[in-house]
C-alpha positions as CSV (number, residue, x, y, z in Angstrom):
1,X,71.6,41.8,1.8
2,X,75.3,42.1,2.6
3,X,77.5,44.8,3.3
4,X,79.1,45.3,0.1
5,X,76.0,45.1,-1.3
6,X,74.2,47.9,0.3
7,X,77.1,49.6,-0.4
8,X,77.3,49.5,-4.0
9,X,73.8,50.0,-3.8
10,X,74.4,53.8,-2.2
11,X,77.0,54.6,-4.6
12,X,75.5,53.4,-7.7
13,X,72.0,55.7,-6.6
14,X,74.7,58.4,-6.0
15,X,75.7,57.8,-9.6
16,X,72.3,57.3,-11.1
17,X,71.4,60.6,-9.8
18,X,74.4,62.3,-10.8
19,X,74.0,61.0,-14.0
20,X,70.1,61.7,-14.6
21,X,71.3,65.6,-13.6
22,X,73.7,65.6,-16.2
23,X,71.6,64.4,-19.3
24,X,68.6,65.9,-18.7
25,X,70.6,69.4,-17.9
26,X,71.9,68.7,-21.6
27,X,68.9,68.0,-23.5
28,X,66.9,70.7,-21.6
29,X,69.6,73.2,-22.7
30,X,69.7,72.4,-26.2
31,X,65.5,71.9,-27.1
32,X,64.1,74.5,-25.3
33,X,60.3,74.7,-25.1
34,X,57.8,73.5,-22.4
35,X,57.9,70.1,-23.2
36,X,60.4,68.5,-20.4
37,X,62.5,66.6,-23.2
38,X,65.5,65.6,-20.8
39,X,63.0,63.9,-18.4
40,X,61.8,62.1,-21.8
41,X,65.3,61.0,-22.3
42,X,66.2,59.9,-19.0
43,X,63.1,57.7,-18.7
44,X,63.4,56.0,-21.9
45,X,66.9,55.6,-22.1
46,X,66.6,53.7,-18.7
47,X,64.1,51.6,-19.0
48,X,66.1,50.4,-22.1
49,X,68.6,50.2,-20.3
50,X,66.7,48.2,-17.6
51,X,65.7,45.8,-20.6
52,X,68.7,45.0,-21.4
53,X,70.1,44.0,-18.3
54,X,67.1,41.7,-17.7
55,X,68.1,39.6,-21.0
56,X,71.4,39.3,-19.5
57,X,70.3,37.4,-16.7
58,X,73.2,38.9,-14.3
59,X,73.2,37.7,-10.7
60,X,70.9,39.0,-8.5
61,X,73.3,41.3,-6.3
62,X,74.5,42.3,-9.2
63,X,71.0,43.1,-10.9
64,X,70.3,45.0,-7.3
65,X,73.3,47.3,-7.3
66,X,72.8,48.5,-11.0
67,X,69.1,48.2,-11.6
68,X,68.0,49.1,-8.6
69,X,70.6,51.4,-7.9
70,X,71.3,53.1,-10.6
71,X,69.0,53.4,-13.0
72,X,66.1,53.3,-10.6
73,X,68.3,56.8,-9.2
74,X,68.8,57.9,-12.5
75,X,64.7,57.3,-13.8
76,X,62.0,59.5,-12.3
77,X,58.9,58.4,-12.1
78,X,57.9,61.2,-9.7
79,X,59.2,64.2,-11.9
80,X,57.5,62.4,-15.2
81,X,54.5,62.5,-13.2
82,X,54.8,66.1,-12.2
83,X,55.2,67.1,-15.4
84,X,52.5,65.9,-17.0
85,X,50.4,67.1,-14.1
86,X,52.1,70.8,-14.3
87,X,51.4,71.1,-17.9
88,X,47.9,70.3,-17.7
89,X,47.6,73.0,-15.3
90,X,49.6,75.5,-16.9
91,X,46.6,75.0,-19.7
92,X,49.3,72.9,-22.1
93,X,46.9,69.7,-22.0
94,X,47.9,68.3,-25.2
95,X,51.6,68.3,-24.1
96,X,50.9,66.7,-20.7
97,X,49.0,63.8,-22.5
98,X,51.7,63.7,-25.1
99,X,54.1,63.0,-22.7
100,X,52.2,60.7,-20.7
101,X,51.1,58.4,-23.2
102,X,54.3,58.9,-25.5
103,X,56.6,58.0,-21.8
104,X,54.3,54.9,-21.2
105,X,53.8,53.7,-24.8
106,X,57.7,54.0,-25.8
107,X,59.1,52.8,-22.4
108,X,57.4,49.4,-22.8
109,X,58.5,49.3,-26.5
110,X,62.1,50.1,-25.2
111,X,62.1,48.0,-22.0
112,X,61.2,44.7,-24.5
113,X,63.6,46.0,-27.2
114,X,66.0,46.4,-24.4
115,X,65.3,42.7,-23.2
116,X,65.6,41.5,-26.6
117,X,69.0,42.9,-27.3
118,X,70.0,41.7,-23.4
119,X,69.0,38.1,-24.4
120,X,70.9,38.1,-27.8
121,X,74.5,39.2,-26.2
């Protein structure tokens, strides 16, 4: 891995993170509730996102720097996994197997609509 690489790497997992703050602060705020909708959002909308840039068959550094980077800053697995786990135990079972299954289900659906559109531009 070069330099330049590693680099953009950093500052596109700055961004990513930044980014994932940002929209999941705005859909919390506007659907309030105890299902974690901005986690929802963030999660699906990256691993679109992810599909898509896999049917574009960029160069590898180039795949490294904003796959890796910044979308895998900006998705959570950890905090997806958390929540579903923290629902459950605050008795909201339902909800945490809701968004389990509805996260899993839809983020392969979006990852191959994703690569779809990627392969058609």
């Amino acid at each position: 891995m070069t330099l330049p690489v590693l680099i953009g790497l950093g500052l596109a997992g700055g961004a990513g993170a930044l980014a994932r703050f940002v929209v999941d602060g705005s859909v919390a705020s506007r659907i309030a509730g105890e299902f974690p909708f901005g986690t929802l959002v963030v999660n699906l909308s990256g691993t679109f996102a992810v599909g898509v840039i896999v049917g574009l068959v960029i160069a590898p550094d180039s795949y490294r720097v904003v796959a890796t980077g910044f979308i895998g800053a900006y998705t959570t697995f950890s905090t997806w996994a958390f929540e579903s786990q923290r629902l459950g135990e605050d008795g909201e079972l339902r909800l945490g197997a809701v968004n389990f299954v509805v996260s899993l289900v839809a983020g392969v659906l979006l990852a191959w609509l994703g690569r779809t559109v990627g392969t058609a531009l």
